[in-house]
C-alpha positions as protocol buffer text, in pm:
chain_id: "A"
residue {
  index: 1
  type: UNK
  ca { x: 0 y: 0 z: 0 }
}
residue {
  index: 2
  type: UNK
  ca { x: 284 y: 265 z: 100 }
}
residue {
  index: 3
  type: UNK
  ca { x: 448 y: 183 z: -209 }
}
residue {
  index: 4
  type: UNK
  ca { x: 145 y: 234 z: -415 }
}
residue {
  index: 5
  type: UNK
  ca { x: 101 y: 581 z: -262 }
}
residue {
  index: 6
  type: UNK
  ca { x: 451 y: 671 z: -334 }
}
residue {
  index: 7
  type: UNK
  ca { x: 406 y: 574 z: -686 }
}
residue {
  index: 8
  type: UNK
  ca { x: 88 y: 802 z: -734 }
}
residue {
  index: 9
  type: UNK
  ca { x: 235 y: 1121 z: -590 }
}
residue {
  index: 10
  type: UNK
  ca { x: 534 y: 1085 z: -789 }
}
residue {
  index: 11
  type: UNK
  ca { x: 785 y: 1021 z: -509 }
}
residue {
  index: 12
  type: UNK
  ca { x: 1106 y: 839 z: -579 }
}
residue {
  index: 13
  type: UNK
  ca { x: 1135 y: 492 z: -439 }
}
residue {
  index: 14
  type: UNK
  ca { x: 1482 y: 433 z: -306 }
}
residue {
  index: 15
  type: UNK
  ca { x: 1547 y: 145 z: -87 }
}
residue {
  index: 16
  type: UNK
  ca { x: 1805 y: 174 z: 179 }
}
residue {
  index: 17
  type: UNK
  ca { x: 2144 y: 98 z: 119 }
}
residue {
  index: 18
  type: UNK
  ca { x: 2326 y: -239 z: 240 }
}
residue {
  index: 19
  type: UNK
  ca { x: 2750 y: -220 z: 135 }
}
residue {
  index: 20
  type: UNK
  ca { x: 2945 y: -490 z: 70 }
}
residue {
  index: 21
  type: UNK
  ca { x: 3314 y: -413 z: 150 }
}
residue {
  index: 22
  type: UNK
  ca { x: 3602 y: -664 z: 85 }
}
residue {
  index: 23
  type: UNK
  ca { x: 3831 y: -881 z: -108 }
}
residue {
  index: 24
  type: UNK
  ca { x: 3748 y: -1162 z: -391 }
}
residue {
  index: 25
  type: UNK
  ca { x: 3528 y: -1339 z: -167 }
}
residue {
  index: 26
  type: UNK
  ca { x: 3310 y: -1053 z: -146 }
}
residue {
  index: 27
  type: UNK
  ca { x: 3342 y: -986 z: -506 }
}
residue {
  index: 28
  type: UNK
  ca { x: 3270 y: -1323 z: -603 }
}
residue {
  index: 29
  type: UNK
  ca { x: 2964 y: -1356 z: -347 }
}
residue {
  index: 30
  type: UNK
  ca { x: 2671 y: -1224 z: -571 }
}
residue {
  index: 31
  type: UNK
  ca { x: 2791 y: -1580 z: -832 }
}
residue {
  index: 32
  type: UNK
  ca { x: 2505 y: -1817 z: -795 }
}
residue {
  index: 33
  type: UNK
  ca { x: 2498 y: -1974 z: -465 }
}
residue {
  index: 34
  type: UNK
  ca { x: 2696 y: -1676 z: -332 }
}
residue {
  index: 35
  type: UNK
  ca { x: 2636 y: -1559 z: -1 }
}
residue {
  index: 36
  type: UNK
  ca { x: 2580 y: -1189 z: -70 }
}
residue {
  index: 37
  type: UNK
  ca { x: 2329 y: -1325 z: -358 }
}
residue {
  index: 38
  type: UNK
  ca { x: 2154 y: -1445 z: -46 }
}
residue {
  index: 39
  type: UNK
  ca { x: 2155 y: -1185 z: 162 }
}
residue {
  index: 40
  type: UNK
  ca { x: 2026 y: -995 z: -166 }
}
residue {
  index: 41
  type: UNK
  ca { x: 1739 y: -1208 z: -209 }
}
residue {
  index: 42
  type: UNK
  ca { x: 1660 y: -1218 z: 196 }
}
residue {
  index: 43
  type: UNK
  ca { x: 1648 y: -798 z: 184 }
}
residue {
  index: 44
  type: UNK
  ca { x: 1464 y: -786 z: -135 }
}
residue {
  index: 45
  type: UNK
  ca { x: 1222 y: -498 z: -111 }
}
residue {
  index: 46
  type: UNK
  ca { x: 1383 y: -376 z: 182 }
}
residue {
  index: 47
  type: UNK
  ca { x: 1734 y: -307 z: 120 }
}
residue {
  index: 48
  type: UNK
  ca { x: 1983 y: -263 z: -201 }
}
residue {
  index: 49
  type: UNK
  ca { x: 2279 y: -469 z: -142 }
}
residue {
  index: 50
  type: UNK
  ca { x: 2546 y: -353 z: -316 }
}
residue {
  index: 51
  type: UNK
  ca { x: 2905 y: -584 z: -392 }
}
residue {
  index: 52
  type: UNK
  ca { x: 3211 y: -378 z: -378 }
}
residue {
  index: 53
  type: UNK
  ca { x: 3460 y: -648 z: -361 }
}
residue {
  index: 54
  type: UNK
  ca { x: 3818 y: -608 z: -523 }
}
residue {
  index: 55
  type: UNK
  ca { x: 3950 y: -934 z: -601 }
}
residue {
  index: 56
  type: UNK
  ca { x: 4332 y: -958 z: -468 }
}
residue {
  index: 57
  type: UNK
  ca { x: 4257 y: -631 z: -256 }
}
residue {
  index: 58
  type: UNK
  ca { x: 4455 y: -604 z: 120 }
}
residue {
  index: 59
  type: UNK
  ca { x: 4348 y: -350 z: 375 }
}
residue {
  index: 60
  type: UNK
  ca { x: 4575 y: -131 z: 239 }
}
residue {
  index: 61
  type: UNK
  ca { x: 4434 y: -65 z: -66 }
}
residue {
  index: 62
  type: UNK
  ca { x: 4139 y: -130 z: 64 }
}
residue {
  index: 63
  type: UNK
  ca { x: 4186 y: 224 z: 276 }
}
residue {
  index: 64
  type: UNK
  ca { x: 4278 y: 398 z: 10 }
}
residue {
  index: 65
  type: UNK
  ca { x: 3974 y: 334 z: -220 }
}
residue {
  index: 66
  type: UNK
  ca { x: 3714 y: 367 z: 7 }
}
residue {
  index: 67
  type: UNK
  ca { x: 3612 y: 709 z: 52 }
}
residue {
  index: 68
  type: UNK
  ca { x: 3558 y: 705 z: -310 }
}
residue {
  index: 69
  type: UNK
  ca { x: 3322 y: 444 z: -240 }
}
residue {
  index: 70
  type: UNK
  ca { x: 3129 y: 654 z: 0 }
}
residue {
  index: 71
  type: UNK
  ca { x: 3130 y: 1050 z: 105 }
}
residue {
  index: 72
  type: UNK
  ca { x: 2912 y: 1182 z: 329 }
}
residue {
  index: 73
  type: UNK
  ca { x: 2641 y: 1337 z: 168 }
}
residue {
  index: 74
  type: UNK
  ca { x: 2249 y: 1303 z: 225 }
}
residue {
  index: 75
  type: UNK
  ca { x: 2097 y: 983 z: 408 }
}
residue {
  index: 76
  type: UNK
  ca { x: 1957 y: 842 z: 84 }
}
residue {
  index: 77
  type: UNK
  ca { x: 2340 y: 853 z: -4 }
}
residue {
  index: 78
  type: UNK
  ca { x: 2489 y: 667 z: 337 }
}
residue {
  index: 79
  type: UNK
  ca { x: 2467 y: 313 z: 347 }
}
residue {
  index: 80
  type: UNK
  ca { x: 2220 y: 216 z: 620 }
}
residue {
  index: 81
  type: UNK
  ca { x: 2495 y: -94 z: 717 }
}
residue {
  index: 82
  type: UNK
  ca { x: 2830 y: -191 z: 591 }
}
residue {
  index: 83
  type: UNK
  ca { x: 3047 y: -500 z: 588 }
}
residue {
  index: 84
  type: UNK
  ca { x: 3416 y: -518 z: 602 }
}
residue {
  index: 85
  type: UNK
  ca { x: 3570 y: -819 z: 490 }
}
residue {
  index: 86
  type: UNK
  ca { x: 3963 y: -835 z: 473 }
}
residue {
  index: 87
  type: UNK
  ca { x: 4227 y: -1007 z: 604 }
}
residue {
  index: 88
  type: UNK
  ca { x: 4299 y: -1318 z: 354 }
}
residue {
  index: 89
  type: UNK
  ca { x: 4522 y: -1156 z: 104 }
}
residue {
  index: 90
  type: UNK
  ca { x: 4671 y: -937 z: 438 }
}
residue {
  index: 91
  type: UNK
  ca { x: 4771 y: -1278 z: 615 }
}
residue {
  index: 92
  type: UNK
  ca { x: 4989 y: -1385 z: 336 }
}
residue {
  index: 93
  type: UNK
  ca { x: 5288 y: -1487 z: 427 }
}
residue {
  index: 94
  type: UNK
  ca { x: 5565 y: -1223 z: 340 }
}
residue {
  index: 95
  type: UNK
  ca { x: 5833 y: -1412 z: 179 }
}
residue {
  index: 96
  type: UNK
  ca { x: 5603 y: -1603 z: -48 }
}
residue {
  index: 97
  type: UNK
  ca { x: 5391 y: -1359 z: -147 }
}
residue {
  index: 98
  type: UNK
  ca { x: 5518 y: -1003 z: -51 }
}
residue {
  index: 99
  type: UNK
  ca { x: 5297 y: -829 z: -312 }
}
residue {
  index: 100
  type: UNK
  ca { x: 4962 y: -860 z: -66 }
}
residue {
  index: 101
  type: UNK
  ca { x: 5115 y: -910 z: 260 }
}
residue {
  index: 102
  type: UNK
  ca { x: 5038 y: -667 z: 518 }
}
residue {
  index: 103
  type: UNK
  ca { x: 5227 y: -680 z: 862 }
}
residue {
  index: 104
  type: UNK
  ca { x: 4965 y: -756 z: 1167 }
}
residue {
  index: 105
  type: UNK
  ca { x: 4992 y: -418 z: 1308 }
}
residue {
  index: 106
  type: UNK
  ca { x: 4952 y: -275 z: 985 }
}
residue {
  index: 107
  type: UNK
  ca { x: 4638 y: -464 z: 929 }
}
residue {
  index: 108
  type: UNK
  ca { x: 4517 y: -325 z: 1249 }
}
residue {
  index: 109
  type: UNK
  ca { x: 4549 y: -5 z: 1240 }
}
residue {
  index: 110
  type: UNK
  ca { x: 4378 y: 32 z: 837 }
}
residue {
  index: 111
  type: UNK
  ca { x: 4057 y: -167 z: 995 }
}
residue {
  index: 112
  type: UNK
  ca { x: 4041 y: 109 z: 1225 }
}
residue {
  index: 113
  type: UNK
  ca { x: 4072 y: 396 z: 1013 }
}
residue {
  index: 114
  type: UNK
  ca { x: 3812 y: 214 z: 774 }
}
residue {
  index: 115
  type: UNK
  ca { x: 3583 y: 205 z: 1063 }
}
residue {
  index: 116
  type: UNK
  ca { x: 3658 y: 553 z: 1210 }
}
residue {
  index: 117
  type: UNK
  ca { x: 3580 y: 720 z: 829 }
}
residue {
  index: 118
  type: UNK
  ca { x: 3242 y: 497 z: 769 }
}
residue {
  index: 119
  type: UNK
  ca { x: 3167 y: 660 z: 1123 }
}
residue {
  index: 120
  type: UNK
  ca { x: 3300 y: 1020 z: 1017 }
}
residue {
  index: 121
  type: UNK
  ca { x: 3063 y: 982 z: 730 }
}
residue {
  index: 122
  type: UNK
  ca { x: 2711 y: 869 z: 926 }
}
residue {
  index: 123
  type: UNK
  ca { x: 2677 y: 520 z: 871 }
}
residue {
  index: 124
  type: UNK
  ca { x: 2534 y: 432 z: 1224 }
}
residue {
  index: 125
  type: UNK
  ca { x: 2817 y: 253 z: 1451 }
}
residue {
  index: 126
  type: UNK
  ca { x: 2557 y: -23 z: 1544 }
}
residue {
  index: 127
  type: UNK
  ca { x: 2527 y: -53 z: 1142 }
}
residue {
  index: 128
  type: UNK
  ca { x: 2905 y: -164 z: 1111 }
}
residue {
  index: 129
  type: UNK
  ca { x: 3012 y: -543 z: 1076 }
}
residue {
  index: 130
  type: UNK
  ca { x: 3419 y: -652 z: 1066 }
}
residue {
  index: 131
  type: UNK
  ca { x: 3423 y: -1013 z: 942 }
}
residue {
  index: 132
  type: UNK
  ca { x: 3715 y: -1217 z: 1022 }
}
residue {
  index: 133
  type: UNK
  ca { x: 3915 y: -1409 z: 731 }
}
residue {
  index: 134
  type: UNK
  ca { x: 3779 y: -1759 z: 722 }
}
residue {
  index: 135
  type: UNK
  ca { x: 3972 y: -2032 z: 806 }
}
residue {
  index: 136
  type: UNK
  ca { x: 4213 y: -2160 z: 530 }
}
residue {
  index: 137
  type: UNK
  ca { x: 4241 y: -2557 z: 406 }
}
residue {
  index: 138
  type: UNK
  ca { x: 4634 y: -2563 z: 385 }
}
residue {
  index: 139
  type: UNK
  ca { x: 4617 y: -2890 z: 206 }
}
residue {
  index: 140
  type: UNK
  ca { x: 4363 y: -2780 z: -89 }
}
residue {
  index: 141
  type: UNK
  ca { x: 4543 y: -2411 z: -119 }
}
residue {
  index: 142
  type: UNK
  ca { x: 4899 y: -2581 z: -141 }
}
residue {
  index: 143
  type: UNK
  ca { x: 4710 y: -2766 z: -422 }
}
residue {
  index: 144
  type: UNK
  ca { x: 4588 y: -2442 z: -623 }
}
residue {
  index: 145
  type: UNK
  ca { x: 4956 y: -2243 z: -523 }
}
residue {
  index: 146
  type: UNK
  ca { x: 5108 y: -2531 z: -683 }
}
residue {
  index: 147
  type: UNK
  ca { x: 4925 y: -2517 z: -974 }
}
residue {
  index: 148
  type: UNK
  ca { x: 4995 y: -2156 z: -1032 }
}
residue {
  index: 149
  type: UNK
  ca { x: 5390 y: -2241 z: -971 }
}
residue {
  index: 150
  type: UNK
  ca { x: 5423 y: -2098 z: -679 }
}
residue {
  index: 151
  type: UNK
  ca { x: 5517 y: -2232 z: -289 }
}
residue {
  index: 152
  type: UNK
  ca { x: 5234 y: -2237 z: -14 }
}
residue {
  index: 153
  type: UNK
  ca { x: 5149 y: -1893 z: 76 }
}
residue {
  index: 154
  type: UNK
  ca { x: 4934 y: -1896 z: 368 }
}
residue {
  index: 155
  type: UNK
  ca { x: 4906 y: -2096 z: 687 }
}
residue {
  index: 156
  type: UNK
  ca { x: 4540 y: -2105 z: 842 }
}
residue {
  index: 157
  type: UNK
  ca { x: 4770 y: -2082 z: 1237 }
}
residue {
  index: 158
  type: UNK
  ca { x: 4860 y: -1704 z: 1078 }
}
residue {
  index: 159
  type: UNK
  ca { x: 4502 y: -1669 z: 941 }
}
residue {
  index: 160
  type: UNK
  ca { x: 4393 y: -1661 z: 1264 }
}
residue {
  index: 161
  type: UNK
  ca { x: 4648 y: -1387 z: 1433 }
}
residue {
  index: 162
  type: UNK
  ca { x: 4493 y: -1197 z: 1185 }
}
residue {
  index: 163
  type: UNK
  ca { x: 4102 y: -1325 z: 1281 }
}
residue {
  index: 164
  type: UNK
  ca { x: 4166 y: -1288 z: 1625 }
}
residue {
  index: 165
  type: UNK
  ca { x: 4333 y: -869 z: 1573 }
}
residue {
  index: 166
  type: UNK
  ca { x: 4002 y: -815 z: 1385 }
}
residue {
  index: 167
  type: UNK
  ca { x: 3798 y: -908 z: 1679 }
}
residue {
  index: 168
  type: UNK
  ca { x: 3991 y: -704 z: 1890 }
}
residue {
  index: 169
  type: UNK
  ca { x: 3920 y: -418 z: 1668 }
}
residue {
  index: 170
  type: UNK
  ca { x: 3549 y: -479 z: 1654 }
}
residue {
  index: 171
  type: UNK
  ca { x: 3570 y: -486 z: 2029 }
}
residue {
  index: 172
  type: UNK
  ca { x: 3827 y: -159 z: 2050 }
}
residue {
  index: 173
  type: UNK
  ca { x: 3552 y: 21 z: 1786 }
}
residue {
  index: 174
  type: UNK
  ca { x: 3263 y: -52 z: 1959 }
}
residue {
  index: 175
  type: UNK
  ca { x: 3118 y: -291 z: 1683 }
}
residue {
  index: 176
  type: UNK
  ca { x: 2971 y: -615 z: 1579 }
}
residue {
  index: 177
  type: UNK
  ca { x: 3190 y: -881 z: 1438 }
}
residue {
  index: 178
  type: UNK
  ca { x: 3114 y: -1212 z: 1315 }
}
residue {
  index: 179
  type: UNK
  ca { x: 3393 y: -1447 z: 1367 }
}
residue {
  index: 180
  type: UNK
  ca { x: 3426 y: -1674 z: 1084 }
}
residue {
  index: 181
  type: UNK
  ca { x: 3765 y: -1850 z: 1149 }
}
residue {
  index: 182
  type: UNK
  ca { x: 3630 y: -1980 z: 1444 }
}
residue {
  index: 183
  type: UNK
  ca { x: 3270 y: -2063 z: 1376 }
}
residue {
  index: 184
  type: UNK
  ca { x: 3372 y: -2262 z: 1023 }
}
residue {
  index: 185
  type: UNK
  ca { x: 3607 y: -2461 z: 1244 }
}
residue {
  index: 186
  type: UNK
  ca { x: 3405 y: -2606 z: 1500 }
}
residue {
  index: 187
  type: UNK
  ca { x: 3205 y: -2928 z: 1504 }
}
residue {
  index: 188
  type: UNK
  ca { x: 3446 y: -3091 z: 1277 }
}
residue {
  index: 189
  type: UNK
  ca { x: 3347 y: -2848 z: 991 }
}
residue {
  index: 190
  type: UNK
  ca { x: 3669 y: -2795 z: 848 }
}
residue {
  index: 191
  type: UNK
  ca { x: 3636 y: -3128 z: 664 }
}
residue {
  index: 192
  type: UNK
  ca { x: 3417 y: -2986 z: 434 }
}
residue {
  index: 193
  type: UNK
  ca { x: 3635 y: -2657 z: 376 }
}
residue {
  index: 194
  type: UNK
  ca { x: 3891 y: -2854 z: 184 }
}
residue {
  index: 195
  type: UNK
  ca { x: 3637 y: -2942 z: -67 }
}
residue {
  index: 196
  type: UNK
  ca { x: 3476 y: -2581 z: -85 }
}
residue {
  index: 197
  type: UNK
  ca { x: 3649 y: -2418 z: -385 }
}
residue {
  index: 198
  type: UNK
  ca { x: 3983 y: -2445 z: -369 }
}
residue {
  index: 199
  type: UNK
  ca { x: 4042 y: -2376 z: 71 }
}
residue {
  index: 200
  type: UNK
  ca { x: 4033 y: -1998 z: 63 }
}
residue {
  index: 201
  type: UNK
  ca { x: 3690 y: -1896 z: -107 }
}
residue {
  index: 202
  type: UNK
  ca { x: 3437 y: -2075 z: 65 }
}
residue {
  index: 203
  type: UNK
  ca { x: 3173 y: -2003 z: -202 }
}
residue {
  index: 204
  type: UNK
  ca { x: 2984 y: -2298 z: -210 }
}
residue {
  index: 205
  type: UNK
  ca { x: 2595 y: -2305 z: -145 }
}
residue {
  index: 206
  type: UNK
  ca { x: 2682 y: -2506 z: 201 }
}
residue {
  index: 207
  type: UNK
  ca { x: 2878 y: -2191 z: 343 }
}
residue {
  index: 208
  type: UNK
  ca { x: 2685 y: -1938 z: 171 }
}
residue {
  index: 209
  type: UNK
  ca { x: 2366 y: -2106 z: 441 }
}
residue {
  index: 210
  type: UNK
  ca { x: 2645 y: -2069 z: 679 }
}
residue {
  index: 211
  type: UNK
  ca { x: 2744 y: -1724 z: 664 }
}
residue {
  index: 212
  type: UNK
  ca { x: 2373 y: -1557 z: 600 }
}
residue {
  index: 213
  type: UNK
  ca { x: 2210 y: -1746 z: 939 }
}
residue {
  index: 214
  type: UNK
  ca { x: 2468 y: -1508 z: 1120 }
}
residue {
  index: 215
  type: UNK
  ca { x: 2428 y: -1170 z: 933 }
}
C-alpha cells in the first residue's frame, strides 16, 4: 500500500542501502549460490545490497579506495549498514607472497581507520560489521599455489592472528563482528572446507547457508 502511494504522488522509491566491502570473496559472493546473492534475495524490497569487492585487494588498498566508495552526503546517499571483509590476502605470508602481505599491526590499524571514516561519514556505529578471514584448508590451497607455480602462501595458524586482531578491533571500535575462522572450524566443519572451492573462497551453497544465518 505505501508503495502504491509513493508511486501516485510521484515520489522516488529508493530502498536503503546495504555495502558490501572486501576482497574476492566478497566480489565473487553475488555468483550463484553466493552468499551476498543471499543476503540480496533475503532484503529484497527492503534493502539494495550492493558488492564492492576487489578481487586480490589487502586492507591497504582497501583504505585507500574507500572514501571514493562513499562520502558523506544526504541519508539516501549513506549506506544504512556496511560490511568489512579483509584479512585473507593481508595474512599472506611475506616471503612467499610479498605483493599482498600486510604486517599484523599494519592490518590493524587500516581496519580502524576504515571504521573511524564509515563513522566520520554517518553510517550508524551499530550498522558496522568486521568479518574475520575464514579459516584456510592448507592442504587444498597448497594444491591451487602449486598449480599456479608458486610455494604455499598462507598458513590457516597465521590466518587466525589476523582473525583474532580483527575481533579485537570490533571490540576496540565498539562494533559487531562475526567471527568466521572460528565458527567454520568447529564441530568438525573444516572437513568440508577442503572441498569448498579451492580452501580460501568458501563459495559454495553449504557456506553461503552458513554465513547468511549469522548476518
Amino acid at each position: 500500500m505505501a508503495l502504491c502511494e509513493a508511486v501516485s504522488c510521484g515520489s522516488s522509491l529508493l530502498w536503503p542501502r546495504v555495502l558490501l566491502f572486501g576482497d574476492s570473496i566478497t566480489q565473487f559472493s553475488f555468483q550463484q549460490g553466493g552468499w551476498g546473492a543471499s543476503l540480496a534475495d533475503k532484503l529484497v524490497r527492503k534493502c539494495d545490497v550492493l558488492n564492492r569487492g576487489f578481487s586480490g585487494y589487502n586492507t591497504r588498498w582497501a583504505k585507500i579506495i574507500l572514501p571514493r566508495l562513499i562520502r558523506k552526503g544526504t541519508s539516501l546517499d549513506t549506506p544504512v549498514a556496511v560490511t568489512i571483509f579483509f584479512g585473507a590476502n593481508d595474512s599472506a605470508l611475506k616471503d612467499e607472497n610479498p605483493k599482498q602481505h600486510v604486517p599484523l599491526e599494519e592490518y590493524v590499524a587500516n581496519l580502524k581507520s576504515m571504521v573511524q571514516y564509515l563513522k566520520s561519514v554517518d553510517v550508524p556505529e551499530s550498522r558496522l560489521v568486521l568479518i574475520t578471514p575464514s579459516p584456510l584448508c592448507e592442504a587444498a590451497w597448497e594444491q591451487e599455489c602449486l598449480q599456479q607455480g608458486c610455494k604455499l602462501n598462507r598458513l590457516n595458524v597465521v590466518v587466525g592472528e589476523y582473525a583474532r586482531a580483527c575481533l579485537q578491533v570490533a571490540q576496540d571500535c565498539g562494533i559487531d563482528a562475526l567471527d568466521l575462522w572460528t565458527l567454520m572450524q568447529k564441530d568438525g566443519q573444516v572437513q568440508w572446507l577442503a572441498r569448498s572451492c579451492r580452501g580460501l573462497f568458501f563459495l559454495s551453497v553449504r557456506w553461503t547457508t552458513f554465513i547468511t544465518k549469522r548476518k
